[in-house]
C-alpha positions, 0 to 999 in steps of 0.5 A: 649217918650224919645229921643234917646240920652236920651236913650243912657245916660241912657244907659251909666249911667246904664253901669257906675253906675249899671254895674261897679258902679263907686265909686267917687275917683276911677278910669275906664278903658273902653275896645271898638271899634272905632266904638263905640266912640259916646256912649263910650263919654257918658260912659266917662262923666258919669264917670267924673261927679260921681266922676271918676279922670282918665277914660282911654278907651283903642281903638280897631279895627276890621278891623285893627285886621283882617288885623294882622291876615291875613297879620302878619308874624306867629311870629307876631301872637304868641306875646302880647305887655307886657307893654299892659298886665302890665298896666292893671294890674297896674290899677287893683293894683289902685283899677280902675273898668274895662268896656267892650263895645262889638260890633262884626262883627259875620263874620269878620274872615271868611276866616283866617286860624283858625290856625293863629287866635288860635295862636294870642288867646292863645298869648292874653290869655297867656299874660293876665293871671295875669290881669285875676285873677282880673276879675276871683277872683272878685278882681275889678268891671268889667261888659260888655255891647253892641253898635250896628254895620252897620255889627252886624246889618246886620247879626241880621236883614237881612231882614230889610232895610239896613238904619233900622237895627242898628236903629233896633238893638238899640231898641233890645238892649235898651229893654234887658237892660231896658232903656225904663223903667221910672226907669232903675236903680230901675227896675235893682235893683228889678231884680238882686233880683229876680235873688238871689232868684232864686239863693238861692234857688238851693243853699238851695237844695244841689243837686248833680247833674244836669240831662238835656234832650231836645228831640229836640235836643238830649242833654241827660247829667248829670252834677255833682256839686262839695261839697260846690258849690254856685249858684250866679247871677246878683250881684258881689261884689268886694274885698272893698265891692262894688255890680257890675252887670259882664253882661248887660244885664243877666238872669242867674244863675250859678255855676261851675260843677265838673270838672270829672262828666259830662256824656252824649251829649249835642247839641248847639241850639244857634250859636256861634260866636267865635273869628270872626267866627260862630260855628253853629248846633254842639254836644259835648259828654263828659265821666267823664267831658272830652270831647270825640267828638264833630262835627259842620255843620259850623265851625268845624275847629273853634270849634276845635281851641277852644277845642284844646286850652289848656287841661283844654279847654276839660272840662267844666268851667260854667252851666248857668240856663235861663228860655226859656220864658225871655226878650231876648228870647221872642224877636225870635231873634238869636243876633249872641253874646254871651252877649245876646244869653246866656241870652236868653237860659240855657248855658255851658262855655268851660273853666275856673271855677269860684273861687267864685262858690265854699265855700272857693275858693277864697282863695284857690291856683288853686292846690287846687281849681282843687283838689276841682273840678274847672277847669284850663283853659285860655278860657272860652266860653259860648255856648247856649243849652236852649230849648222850651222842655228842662227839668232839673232834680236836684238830690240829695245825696240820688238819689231822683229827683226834678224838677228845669225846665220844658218846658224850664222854672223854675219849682220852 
């Protein structure tokens, strides 16, 4: 049985060598929580001793982050430090890897006005745009993983004894990333594999589009695949040819629809936690990809913050394939974040599209790339509508059928 600090360098060693795999010479700049400082040092060490010369981890909190939103004056809301956004961009001009650890409280805004939270998002996002090409091109490695919090704990295992949900929390996450395996670094590789051929293979069938029905739920929606669409998963590759793994853990595969064909309704079967917030039991309906209405039982104000963003945060950006029966999945477990409940279900992203979802994208401008069918947008979030009864239909050119899920899972 290996001991829990084992298990947590394993972790950490995982994160740097297979999630961003640090090359020696290069540099790492880790993005986390105060509260995630005991697992974040193991990051840092693991860091130095494969070679790193500089590991910068930049701080937050949330409790500092809630006091900004409830207390700030409004105009303290819509700005972003520049010289924060420069400095990112300067690393990534250096070639450094960039490594997110993930610890939220699904709950910490209740209570703030959506307004004030959407100003202060759409002030991050604004000013972070031209770091975001790094991450949005694949430019650099980046990769994000999770450290358990007393309230994330709370709200994933409330019928636990307080003194045993972040214990509890620890074993969930250690399980979906494949810690307890003896050889974690080898078990990923062989999964990242299985994931490529899943991909490959939609890739060799050319469809069109997708159709998507769940009884239990309601989603009845076609969804229209642009020409020269790539299905990609686990691995990434950066522009010096280094493999990065973006999420830790990951069940996908996924491509970028056609901006202007997505028909139909689709129901959330998964909350949603978004900027502090839950988003629970919603629907949104779309005609020639815009979304036309959309309602929540709770967080209707949020869902709307969200759709408001931009024009582009009308329209879909991602469609994420996750057989129901996966790891993540079979633990009944409902995280409340994103990084584990997308992998536990087939999912959609609100938002921008993946340049390297499409033959040639990369290279194009995003004139081009929105003339091609990939969406604009400064969001980008996911949300779950995997199902036990969700059934996928690929369709080709020619309207012939093939069916690529039944029962929630692959049907090939």
């Amino acid at each position: 049985m290996k001991s829990f600090q084992h298990r947590m360098e394993q972790y950490a060693a995982l994160a740097v060598e297979v999630g961003v795999n640090v090359q020696p010479g290069q540099k790492l700049c880790v993005i986390a929580p105060v509260e995630a400082a005991v697992f974040v040092r193991e990051i840092v060490k693991r860091a130095y001793r494969i070679g790193s010369p500089y590991v910068h981890v930049d701080w937050s909190d949330e409790l500092v982050t809630r006091a900004r939103l409830e207390l700030s004056p409004e105009e303290g809301l819509s700005g972003y430090p520049s010289w924060l956004a420069d400095g990112r961009v300067q690393l990534a001009e250096e070639g450094a890897a960039f490594l997110w650890v993930v610890a939220e409280d699904p709950d910490l805004l209740n209570g703030i006005d959506p307004a004030r939270i959407g100003t202060a998002t759409k002030a991050q996002q604004n000013a972070l745009q031209p770091f975001r090409k790094f991450t949005l091109n694949n430019e650099v490695a980046w990769s994000i993983v999770a450290f358990p919090t007393q309230p994330w704990a709370d709200k994933v295992f409330p019928d636990h004894a307080g003194t045993e949900r972040v214990q509890a929390l620890w074993e969930a996450i250690f399980a979906a990333v494949r810690v307890d395996e003896d050889d974690p670094v080898a078990v990923w590789r062989t999964h990242a594999g299985n994931l490529r051929d899943k991909a490959a293979r939609l890739n060799e069938r050319r469809f069109k589009e997708l159709h998507y029905r769940s009884a239990s739920t309601g989603t009845d929606v076609t969804i229209g695949l642009p020409d020269g669409h790539i299905w990609v998963s686990a691995g990434a590759q950066n522009k010096q040819g280094t493999t990065f793994i973006p999420n830790m853990p990951t069940e996908e595969v996924f491509t970028s629809p056609l901006r202007t064909s997505i028909n139909g309704k689709v129901a959330s079967s998964k909350p949603l936690s978004y900027n502090g917030n839950l988003i629970d039991r919603f629907t949104i309906t779309f005609a020639d990809g815009r979304i036309t209405d959309y309602a929540a039982e709770k967080g209707q104000e949020a869902l709307q913050q969200l759709i408001e963003t931009d024009e582009g945060s009308h329209y879909l950006g991602e469609i994420a394939l996750v057989p129901f029966r996966s790891p993540i999945s079979d633990t009944n477990l409902t995280f409340f974040n994103t990084l584990f409940d997308e992998n536990a279900a087939c999912h959609l992203a609100i938002g921008f599209a993946f340049p390297f979802c499409l033959e040639g994208g990369l290279t194009m401008s995003k004139e081009e790339q929105l003339a091609s069918g990939l969406n604009q947008s400064l969001t980008h979030v996911d949300f779950m509508i995997g199902t036990a009864d969700l059934e996928i239909d690929g369709v080709r050119n020619d309207g012939s059928r093939e069916a690529v899920f039944r029962a929630g899972n692959w049907s090939f």
